[in-house]
C-alpha positions in Angstrom: -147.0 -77.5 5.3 -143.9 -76.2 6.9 -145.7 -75.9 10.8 -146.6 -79.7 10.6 -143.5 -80.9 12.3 -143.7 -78.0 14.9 -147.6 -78.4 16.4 -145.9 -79.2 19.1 -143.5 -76.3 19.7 -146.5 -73.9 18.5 -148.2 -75.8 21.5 -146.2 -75.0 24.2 -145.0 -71.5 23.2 -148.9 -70.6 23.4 -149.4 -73.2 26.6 -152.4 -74.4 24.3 -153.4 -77.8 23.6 -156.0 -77.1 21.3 -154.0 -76.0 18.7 -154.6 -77.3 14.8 -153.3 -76.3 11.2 -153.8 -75.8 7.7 -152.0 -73.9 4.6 -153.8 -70.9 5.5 -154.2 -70.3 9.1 -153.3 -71.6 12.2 -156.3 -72.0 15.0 -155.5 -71.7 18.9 -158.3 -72.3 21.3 -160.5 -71.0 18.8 -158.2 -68.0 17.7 -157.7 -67.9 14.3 -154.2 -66.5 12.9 -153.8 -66.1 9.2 -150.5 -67.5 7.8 -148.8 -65.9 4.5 -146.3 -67.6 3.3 -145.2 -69.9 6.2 -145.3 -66.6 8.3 -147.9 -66.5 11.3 -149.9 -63.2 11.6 -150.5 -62.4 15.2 -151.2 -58.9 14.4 -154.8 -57.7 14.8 -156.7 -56.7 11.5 -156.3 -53.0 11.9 -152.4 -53.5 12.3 -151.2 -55.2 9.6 -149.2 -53.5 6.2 -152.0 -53.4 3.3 -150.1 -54.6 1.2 -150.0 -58.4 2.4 -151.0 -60.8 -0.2 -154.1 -62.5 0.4 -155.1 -59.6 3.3 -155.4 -56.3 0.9 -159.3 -56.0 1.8 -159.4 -56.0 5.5 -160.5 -52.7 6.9 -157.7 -51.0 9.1 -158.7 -47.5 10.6 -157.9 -48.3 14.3 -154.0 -48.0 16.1 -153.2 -47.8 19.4 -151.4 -45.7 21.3 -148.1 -48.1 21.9 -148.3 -48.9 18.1 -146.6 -46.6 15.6 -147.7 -47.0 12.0 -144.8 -44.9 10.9 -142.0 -47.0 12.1 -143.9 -50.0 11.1 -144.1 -49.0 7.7 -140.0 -47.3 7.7 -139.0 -50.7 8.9 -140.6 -52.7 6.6 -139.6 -49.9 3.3 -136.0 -50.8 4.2 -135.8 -54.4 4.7 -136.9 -54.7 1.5 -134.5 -52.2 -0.1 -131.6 -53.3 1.5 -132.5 -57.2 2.0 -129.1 -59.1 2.0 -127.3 -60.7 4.7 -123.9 -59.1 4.0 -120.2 -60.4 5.0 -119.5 -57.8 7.6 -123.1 -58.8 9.0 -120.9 -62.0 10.7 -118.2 -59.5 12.3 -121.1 -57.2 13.5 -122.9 -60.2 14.9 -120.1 -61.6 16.9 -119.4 -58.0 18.1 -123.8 -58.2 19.6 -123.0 -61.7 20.9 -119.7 -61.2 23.0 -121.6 -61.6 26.3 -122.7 -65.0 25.3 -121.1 -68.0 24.7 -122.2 -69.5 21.2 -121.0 -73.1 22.0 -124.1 -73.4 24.7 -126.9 -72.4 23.2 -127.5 -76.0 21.6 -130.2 -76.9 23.9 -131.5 -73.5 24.0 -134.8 -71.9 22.5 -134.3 -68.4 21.2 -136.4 -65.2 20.1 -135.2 -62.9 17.7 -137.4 -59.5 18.8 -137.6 -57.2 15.7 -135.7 -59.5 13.4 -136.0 -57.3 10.3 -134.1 -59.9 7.7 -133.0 -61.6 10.5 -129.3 -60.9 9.6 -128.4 -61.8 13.3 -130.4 -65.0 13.4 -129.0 -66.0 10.0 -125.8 -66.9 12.2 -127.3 -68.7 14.9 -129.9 -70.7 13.0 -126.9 -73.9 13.9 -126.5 -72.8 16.8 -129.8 -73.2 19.1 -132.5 -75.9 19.5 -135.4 -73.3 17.7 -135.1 -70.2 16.8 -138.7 -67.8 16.4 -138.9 -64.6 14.4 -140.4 -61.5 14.9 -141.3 -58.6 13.5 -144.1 -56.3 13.1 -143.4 -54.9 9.5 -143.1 -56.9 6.2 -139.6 -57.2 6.8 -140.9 -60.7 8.5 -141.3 -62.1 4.9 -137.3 -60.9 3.7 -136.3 -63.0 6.9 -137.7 -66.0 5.8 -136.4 -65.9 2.1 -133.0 -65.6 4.1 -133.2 -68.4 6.2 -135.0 -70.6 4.1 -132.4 -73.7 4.4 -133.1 -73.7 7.9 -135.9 -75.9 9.3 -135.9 -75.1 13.2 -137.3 -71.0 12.9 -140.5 -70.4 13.6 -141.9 -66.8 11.7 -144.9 -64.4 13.5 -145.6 -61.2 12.6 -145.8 -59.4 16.1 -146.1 -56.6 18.4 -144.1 -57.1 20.9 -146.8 -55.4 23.2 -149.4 -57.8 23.0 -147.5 -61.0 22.5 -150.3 -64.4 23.0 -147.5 -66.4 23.9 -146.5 -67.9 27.7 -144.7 -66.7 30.7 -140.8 -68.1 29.7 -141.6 -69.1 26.1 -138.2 -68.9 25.8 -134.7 -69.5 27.3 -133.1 -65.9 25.5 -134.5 -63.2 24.2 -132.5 -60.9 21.4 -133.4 -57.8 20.8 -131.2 -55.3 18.8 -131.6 -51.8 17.8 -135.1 -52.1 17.9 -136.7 -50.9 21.1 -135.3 -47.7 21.0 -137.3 -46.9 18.3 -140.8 -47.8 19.6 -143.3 -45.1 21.0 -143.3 -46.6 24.5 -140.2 -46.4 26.6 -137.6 -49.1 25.7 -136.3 -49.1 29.4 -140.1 -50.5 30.7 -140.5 -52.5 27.6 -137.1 -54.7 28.7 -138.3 -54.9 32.4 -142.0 -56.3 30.5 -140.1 -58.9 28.8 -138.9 -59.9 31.5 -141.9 -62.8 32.2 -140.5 -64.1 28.7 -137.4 -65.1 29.1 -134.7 -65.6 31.9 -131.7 -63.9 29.8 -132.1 -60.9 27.4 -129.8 -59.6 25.3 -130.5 -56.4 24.1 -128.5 -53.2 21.8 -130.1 -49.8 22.7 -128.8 -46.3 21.5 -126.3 -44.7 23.5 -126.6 -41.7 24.8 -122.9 -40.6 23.7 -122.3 -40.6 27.3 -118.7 -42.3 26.6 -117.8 -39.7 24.0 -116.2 -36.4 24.3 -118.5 -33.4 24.4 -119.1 -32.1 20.9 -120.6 -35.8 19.4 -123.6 -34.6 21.8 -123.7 -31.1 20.0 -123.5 -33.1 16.7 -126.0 -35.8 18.1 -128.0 -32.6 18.8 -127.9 -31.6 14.7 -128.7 -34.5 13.4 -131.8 -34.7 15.4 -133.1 -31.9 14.0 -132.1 -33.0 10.3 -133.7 -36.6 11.2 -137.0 -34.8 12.2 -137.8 -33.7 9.3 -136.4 -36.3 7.0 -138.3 -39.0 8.6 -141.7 -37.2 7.5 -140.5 -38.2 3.4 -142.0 -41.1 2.1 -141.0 -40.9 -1.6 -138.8 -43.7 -2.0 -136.4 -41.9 -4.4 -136.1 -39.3 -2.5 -134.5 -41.0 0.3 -132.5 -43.0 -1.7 -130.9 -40.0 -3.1 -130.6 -38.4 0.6 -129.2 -42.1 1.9 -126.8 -41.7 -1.0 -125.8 -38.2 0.0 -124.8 -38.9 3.7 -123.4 -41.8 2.9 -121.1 -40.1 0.5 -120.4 -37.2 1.9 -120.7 -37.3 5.4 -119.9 -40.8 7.0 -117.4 -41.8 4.1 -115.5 -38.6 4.7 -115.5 -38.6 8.3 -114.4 -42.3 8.3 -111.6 -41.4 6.1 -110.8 -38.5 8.7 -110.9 -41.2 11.4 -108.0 -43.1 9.2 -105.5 -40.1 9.5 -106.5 -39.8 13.2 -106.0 -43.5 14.3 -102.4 -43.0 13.0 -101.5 -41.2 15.8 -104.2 -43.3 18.2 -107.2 -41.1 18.6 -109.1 -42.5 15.7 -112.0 -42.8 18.2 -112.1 -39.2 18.6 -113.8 -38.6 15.2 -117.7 -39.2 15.0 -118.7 -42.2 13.3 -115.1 -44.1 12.9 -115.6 -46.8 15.0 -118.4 -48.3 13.8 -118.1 -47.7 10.5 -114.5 -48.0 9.5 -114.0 -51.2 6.9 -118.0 -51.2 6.4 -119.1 -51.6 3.2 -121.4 -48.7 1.8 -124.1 -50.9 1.5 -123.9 -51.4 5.3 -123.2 -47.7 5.7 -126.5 -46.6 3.5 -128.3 -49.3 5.1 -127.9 -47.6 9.1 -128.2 -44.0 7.4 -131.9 -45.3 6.3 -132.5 -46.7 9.8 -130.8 -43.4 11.4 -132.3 -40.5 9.3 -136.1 -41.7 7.8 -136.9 -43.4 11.9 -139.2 -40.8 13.6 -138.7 -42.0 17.3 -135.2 -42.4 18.7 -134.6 -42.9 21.8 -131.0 -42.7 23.7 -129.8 -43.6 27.0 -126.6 -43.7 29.5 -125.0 -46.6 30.9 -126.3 -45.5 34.2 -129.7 -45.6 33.1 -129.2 -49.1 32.5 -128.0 -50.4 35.4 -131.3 -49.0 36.8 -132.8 -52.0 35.3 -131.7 -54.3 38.2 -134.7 -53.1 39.7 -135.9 -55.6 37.8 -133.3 -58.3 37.3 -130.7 -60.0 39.1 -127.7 -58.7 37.1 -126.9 -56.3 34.4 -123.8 -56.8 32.4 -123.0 -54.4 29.9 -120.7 -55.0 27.5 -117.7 -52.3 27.3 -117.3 -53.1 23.1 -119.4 -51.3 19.8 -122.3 -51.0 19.8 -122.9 -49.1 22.7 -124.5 -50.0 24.9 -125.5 -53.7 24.1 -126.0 -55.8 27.1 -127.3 -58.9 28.9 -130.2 -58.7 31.7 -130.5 -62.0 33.8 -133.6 -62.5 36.1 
């Protein structure tokens, strides 16, 4: 069984001594948490995807109100579609990771918070004492097919709302582009973690407040586009729309970009930055994320640095993606 060697990390991330194991399941303190292949299901019965083998039957008619079934099941739709931990994926993850320093995380237990296929832990699986996963959509299961050579990740299905682990389960806490998209406010969801770890890195949405003024009128557009795309759940159909922006709107305005940066101002053309020398599996990838994601949420650097209302510092980093920075308690 792959937890056997790790009762005793399961042990102290739950502060539970009464902790056993077996292929199926893993019981804490009486608590009894299903496991499908080698992930942990912390998820109550009326939130997990229908579709888990061995869990089809279970009855599932209740959701709260900080738990959005939507984004759950978009999430978990395009893990599996676009499932590979790509090349650029090791540029993008140095580019998250600036504010740390790599070479020190050896003793160092580490969460990846809405891992998706855990193309950011993929990098850092030699790089940290243990590494735990989680994710609330199926997307869990892609992550550990992707880091199966590594033996020191641990893999839970989760809502990061109603987490049964300890106070400082962990020394960091990663979480990247995915608490923007939740239905509570990502803000107060990074001053909650805060009783988890003692560092957090996190990437929230920008609120284009670094940009000139017409990427907010644009912003403003595709708002309105996104709104109703995000209500499609035919899978071909928003393949064929990914396709389409892909195509014709980010390719071409990356080109654009191109002739701009000749004469320096390449960063005055939506879209170049990030996506100049990204391959158009990475580009159809973020135009699922971006277009079929019902909740976005955006914010300025200034709203930010409110957080140190609840931490010691704030340090934001001034590089793509904006704004990704660390909190320290």
């Amino acid at each position: 069984m792959y937890y056997t060697d790790k009762i005793n990390i399961l042990k102290d991330i739950f502060a539970c001594e009464d902790i056993s194991l077996n292929e199926n399941a893993l019981m804490v303190d009486g608590k009894i948490y299903p496991i499908v292949n080698d992930v942990i299901i912390l998820l109550e019965k009326s939130r997990i995807p229908v579709n888990i083998r061995g869990l089809e039957g279970e009855h599932r008619d209740v959701v709260s109100k900080l738990f959005d079934e939507d984004i759950q099941y978009t999430f978990g739709e395009e893990w599996k579609k676009f499932d590979r931990i790509l090349p650029e994926h090791q540029e993008i993850f140095e580019d998250y990771f600036d504010l740390l320093d790599l070479s020190e995380l050896n003793d160092y237990r580490m969460c990846d918070l809405g891992c998706g296929i855990g193309r950011w832990s993929f990098f850092l699986t030699d790089k940290c004492k243990e590494l735990l996963l989680l994710d609330f959509s199926e997307a869990i299961f892609v992550a550990r097919r992707n880091l199966q050579e590594s033996n020191n990740v641990l893999y839970f299905m989760a809502d990061i709302n109603d987490l049964p682990f300890r106070n400082d389960f962990c020394d960091i806490i990663f979480s990247l582009g995915v608490l923007h998209h939740l239905p509570n406010n990502a803000l107060e969801a990074v001053r909650m973690l805060n009783k988890y770890a003692p560092v957090l890195l996190i990437y929230l949405y920008y609120a284009l407040d670094n940009r000139p003024w017409y990427f907010r009128s644009l912003l403003n557009i595709v708002t309105i586009v996104r709104s109703g795309l995000c209500k499609i759940r035919t899978q071909w159909i928003r393949s064929v729309i990914t396709w389409s922006i892909a195509l014709l709107v980010y390719k071409p305005l990356v080109g654009l970009g191109k002739i701009f940066q000749l004469f320096g101002c390449g960063n005055k053309v939506p879209l170049y930055e990030a996506y100049n020398g990204k391959s158009i599996e990475g580009i159809r990838q973020d135009v699922y994320d971006r277009f079929f994601t019902g909740i976005e949420q955006r914010f300025a650097k200034k709203d930010i640095l409110k957080l140190n209302d609840t931490y010691r510092e704030i340090i934001i980093s001034d590089k793509i993606p904006y704004w990704h920075f660390l909190c320290k308690r």
